[in-house]
N, C-alpha and C positions, 0 to 999 in steps of 0.2 A: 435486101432481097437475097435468098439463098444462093440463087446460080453466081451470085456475085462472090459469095464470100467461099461457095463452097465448088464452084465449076458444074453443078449437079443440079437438077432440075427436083425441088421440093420431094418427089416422091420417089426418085432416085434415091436422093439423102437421105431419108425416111428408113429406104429397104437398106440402108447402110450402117445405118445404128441398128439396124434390126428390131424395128419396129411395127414393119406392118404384120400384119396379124389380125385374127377374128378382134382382138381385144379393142383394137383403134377402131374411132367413127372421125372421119374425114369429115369437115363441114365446108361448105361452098364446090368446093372441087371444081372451079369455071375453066378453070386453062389447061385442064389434062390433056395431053396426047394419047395418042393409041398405045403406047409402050405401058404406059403408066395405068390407063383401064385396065390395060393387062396383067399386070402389076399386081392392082389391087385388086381382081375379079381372084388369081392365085391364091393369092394371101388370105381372100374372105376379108377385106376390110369395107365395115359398111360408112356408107357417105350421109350425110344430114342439108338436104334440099332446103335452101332459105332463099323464095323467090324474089318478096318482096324486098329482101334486104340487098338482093345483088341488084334490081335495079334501082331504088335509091341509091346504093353506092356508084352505079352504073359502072359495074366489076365484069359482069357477062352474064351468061347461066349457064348452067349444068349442064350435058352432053347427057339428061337422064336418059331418054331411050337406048342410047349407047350403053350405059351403065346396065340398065335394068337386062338388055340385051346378052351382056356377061353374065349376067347371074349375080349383081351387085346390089344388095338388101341396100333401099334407099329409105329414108326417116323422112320427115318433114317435120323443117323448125324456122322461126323467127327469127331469129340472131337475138339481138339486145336491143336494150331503148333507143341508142344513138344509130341504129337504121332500119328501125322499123316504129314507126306511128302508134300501135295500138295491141301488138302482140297475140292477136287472134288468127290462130290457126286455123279456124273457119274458115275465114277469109284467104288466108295462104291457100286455099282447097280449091277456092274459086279463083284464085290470082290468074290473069293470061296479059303475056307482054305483049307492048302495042304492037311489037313487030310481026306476032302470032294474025294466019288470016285464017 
């Protein structure tokens, strides 16, 4: 884990190698705090939405309204084979968590 090895919270670290920027696409993004939206809404770094795969990993999701909300270009992706079933984006368009009413 990074805050382990580096006291810094993933996109803290990030903006410390001097990384964030239009050029980075974040994927998952499930644990950001508000500091870090903010962060990356500055910076213009866009995020890669992969629903299906965060809850088969049962990782969390994405704060996208928050995101979208900053001004945060969001993608929508798959991840890979080992957590996701069948790689249809389609499907990803239709995806809603159980926890959604």
């Amino acid at each position: 884990m990074v805050i382990r090895r580096t006291g810094k919270r993933p996109v803290l670290h990030l903006q410390g190698l001097g990384l964030l920027n239009q050029s980075l696409i974040g994927v998952h993004a499930v644990h950001l705090d508000d500091e870090e939206i903010d962060l990356l809404a500055r910076n213009e770094v866009g995020i890669v939405h992969s629903p299906e795969s965060n809850m088969k990993l049962a990782s969390g999701m994405a704060r996208v309204t928050d995101l979208v909300n900053k001004g945060i270009v969001i993608g929508l992706g798959t991840d890979g084979c080992a957590s996701n079933n069948n790689l249809d984006l389609f499907k990803e368009m239709t995806l809603q968590p159980s926890s959604t009413k």
